[in-house]
C-alpha positions as CSV (number, residue, x, y, z in Angstrom):
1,X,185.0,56.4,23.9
2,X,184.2,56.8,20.6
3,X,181.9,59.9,19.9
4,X,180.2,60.6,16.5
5,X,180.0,63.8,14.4
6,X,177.6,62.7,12.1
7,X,178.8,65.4,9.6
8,X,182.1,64.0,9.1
9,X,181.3,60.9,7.7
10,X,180.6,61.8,4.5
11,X,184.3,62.9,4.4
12,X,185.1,59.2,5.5
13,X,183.2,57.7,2.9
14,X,185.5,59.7,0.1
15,X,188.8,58.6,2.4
16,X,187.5,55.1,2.1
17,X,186.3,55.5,-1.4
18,X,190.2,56.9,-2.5
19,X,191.7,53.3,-1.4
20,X,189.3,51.4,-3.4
21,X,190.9,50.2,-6.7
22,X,187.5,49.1,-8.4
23,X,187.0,51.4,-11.6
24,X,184.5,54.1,-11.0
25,X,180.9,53.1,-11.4
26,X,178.1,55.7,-12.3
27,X,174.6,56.4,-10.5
28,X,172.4,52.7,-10.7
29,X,170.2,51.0,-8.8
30,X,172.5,48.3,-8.2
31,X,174.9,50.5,-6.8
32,X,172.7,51.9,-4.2
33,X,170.8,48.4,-3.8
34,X,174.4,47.3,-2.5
35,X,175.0,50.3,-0.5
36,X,171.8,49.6,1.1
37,X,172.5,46.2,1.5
38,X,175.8,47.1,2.8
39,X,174.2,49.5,5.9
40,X,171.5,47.3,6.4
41,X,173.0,44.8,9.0
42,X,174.4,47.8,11.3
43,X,171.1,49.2,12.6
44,X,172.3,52.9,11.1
45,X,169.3,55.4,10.9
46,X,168.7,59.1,10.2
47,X,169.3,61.6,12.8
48,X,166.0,62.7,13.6
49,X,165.6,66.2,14.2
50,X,166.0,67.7,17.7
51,X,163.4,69.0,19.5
52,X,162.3,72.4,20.0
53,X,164.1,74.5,22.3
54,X,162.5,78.0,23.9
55,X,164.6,80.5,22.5
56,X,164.5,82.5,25.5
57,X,166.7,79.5,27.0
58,X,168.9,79.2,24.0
59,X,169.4,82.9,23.9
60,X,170.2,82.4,27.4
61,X,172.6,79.3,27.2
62,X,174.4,81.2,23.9
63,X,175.4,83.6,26.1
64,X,176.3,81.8,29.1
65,X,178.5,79.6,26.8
66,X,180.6,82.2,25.6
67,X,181.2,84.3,28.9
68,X,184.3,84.4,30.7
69,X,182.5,85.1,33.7
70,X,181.9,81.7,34.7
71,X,185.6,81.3,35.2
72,X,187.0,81.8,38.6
73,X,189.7,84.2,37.2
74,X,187.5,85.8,34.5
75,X,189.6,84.4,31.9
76,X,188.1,81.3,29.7
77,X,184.5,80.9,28.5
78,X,183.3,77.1,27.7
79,X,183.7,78.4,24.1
80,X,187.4,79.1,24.2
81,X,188.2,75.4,24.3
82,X,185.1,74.6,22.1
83,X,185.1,77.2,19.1
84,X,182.4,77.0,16.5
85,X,185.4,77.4,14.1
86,X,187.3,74.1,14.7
87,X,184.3,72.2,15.3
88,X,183.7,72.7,18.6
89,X,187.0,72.1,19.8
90,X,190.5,74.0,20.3
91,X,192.6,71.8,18.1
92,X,195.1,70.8,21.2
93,X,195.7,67.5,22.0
94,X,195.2,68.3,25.6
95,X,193.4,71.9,26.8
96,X,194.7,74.3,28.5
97,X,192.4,75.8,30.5
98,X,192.4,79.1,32.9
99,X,195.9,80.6,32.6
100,X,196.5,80.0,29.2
101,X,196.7,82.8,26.9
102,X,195.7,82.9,23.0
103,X,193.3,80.3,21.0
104,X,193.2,77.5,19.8
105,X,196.5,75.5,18.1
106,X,198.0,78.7,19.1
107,X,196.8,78.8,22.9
108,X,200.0,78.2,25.6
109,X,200.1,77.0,29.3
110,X,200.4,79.8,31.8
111,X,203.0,79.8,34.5
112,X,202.8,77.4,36.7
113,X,199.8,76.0,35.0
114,X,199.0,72.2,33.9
115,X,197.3,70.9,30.8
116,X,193.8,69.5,31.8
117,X,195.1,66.0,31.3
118,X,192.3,65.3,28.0
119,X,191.5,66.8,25.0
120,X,188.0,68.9,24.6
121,X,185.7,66.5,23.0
122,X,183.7,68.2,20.2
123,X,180.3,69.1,21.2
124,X,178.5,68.6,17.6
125,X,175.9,66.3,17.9
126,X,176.9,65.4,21.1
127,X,173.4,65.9,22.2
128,X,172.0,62.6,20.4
129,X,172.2,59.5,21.4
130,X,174.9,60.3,24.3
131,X,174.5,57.7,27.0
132,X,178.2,58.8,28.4
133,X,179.9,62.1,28.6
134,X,183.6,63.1,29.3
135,X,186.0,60.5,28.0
136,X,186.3,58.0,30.5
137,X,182.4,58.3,30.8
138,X,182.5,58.7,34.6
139,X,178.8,60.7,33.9
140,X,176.1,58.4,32.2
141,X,172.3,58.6,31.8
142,X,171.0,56.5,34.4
143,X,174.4,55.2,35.5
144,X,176.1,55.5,39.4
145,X,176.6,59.1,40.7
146,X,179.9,60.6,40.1
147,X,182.8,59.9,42.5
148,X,183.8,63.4,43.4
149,X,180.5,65.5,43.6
150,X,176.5,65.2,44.1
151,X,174.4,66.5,41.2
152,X,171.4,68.5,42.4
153,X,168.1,67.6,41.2
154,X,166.0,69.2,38.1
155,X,168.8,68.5,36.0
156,X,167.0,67.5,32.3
157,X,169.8,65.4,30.6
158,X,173.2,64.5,30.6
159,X,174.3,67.5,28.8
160,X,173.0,69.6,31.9
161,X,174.5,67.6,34.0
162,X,177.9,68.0,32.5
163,X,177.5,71.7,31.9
164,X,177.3,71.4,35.9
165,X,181.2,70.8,35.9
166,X,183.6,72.7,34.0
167,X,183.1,75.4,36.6
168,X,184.3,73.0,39.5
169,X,187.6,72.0,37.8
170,X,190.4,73.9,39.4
171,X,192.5,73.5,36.1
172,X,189.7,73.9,33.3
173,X,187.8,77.1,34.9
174,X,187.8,77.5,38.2
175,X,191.7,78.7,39.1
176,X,194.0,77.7,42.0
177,X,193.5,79.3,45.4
178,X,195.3,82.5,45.5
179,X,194.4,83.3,41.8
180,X,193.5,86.9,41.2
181,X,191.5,87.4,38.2
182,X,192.3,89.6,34.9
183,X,190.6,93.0,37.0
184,X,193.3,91.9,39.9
185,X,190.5,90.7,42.6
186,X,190.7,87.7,44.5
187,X,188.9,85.1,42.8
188,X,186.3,83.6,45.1
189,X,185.8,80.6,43.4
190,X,188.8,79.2,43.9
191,X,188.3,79.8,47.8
192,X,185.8,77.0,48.6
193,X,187.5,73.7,49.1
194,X,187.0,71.7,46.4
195,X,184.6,69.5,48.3
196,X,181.7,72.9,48.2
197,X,180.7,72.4,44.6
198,X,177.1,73.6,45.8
199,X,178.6,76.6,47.2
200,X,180.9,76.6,44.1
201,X,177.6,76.9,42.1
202,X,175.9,79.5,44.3
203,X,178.9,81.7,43.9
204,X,178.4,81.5,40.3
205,X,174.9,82.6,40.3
206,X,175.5,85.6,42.4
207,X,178.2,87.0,39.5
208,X,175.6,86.3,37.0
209,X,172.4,88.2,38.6
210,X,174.8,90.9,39.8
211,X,174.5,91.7,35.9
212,X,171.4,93.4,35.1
213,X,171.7,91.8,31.2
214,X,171.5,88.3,33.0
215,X,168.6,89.2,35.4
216,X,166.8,89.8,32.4
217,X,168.0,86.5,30.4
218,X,167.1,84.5,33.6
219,X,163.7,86.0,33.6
220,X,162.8,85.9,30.3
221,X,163.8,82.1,30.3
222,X,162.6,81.3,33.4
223,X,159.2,83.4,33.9
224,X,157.8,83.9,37.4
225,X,160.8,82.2,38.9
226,X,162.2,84.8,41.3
227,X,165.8,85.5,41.3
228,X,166.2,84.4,44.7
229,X,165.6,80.4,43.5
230,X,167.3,80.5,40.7
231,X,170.4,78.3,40.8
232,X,173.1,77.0,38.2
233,X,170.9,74.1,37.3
234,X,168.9,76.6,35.6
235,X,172.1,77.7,33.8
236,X,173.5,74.3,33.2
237,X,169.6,73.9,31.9
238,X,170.6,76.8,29.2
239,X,173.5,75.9,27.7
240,X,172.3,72.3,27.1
241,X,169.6,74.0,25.2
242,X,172.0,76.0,23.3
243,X,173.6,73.0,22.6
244,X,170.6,71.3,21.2
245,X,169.5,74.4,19.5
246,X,172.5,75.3,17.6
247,X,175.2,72.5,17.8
248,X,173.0,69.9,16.0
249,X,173.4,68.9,12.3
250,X,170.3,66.0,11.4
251,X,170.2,66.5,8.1
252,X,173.6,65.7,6.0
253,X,173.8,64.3,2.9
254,X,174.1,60.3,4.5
255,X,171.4,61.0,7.0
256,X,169.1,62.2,3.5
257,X,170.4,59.2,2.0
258,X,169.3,57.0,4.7
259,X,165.6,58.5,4.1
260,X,165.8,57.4,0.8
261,X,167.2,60.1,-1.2
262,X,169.6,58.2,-3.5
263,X,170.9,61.6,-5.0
264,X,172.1,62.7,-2.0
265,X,175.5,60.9,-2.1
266,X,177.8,61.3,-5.4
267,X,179.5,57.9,-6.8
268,X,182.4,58.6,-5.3
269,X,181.0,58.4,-1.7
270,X,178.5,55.4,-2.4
271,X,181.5,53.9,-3.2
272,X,183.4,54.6,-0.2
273,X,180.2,54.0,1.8
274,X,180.4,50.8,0.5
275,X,183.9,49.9,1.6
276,X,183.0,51.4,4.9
277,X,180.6,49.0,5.7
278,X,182.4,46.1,4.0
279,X,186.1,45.5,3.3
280,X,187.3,48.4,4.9
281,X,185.4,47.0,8.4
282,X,185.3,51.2,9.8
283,X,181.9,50.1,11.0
284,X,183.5,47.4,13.4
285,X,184.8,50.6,15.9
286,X,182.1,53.4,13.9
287,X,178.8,51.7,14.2
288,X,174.9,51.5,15.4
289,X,172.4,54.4,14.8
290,X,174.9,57.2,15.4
291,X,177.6,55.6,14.2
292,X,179.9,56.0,17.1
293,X,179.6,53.0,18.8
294,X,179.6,54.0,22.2
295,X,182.3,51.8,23.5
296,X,185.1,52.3,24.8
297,X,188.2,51.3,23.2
298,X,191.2,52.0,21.4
């Protein structure tokens, strides 16, 4: 599945622009008129800007996402294999989840651990135009339910409803049964047979409002819902607005060049835009208004 970071693409567009052997041309209108002309048949458009999220739930869903008490052994937060400082990712070709010790390139298996058999997808922009998530896009908006577990209802998006799962996995969170976590308790999570992802969930919740820091999180995101009917949609619900809040980038130098702003590119990149939409054929796999396609190929 191909998965766009609109960000990047200016760095394509200099890549592209480096294997060009035309001479460098300076700023002119005919050189944007055939950049235009260029984007023009791909249906590209400007990222438009997220919507508004209640800081209260992005508060919330910031510091769900980098707890390592959603992990059944207390050990890996959803940030350790997605680290603002590598874009969102761990820079591993596959992740190692609980277990694993150190971060990022550097991170190593655990004994008797397994890599989770995928990479960690970026999550930058991955809140825009997503119609699948996970690589082999087993979860999609408005697609069939997924094979190994029912969603609960109230979810608001397919970023909630993915948030929904890292805690299930026994390899990427959740632990093996047996596990003791870092304080040497048994970890309950990894108790329930993998087919109780609601009491999976539940279990969850209960570590999180035994913390007097999240009871107040929860309530100040959630007013005048009572602890007791709370649930890990509602925390699912967070992180996706952290996500949306934070993890978003609508306004790069292409995506003001596409609202007309012919400054916002140098030669250079017009250039390579050019080729990128042209000879070059990148837009054959890296296309439509998010430039990522949205197929599924190699």
């Amino acid at each position: 599945m191909t998965v766009s970071v609109r960000p990047l693409c200016v760095a394509a567009l200099v890549l592209a622009a480096a294997c060009d052997e035309t001479p460098p041309t300076s700023f002119s209108e005919s050189l944007d008129a055939q950049l235009r002309r260029s984007i023009g048949p791909w249906g590209v458009v400007p990222i438009a800007a997220p919507p508004q999220q209640n800081p209260a739930l992005v508060a919330l869903g910031r510091a769900l996402m980098f707890d390592k008490i959603l992990s059944g052994n207390r050990d890996i937060a959803c940030a350790t294999c997605h680290q603002p400082a590598m874009h969102m990712t761990d820079g591993l070709p596959l992740a190692i989840g609980t277990g694993g010790s150190g971060s990022g390139p550097a991170r190593t298996l655990g004994p008797g651990r397994s890599f989770v058999p995928r990479n960690a997808p970026s999550l930058l922009n991955s809140t825009i135009g997503l119609f699948y998530v996970f690589w082999d896009g087993r979860l999609s908006r408005g697609g069939p339910p997924l094979p190994e577990v029912t969603l609960p209802a109230g979810l608001p998006n397919v970023i909630a409803a993915q948030a929904m799962m890292p805690v299930l996995n026994r390899r990427e969170m959740r632990g093996g049964s047996g596990d003791v976590d870092v304080f040497g308790n048994p970890n309950e999570l990894a108790q329930f047979p993998d087919s109780q992802a609601t009491q999976i969930w539940r279990a969850v919740m209960q570590r999180l409002l035994a913390i007097p820091e999240y009871v107040t999180l929860f309530s100040a995101a959630y007013p005048g819902v009572p602890p007791s009917s709370l649930t890990f949609v509602h925390a699912a619900t967070a992180i996706a607005a952290f996500q949306m809040a934070a993890l978003m980038k609508a306004d790069s130098p292409f995506d003001r060049y596409l609202r007309h702003d012919d400054n916002a590119l140098s030669v250079e990149e017009k250039r390579g835009g050019i080729l990128f939409f042209t000879r070059a054929r990148c837009v054959s796999c890296h296309g439509g208004p998010f430039l990522g396609g949205q197929n599924f190929s190699n």
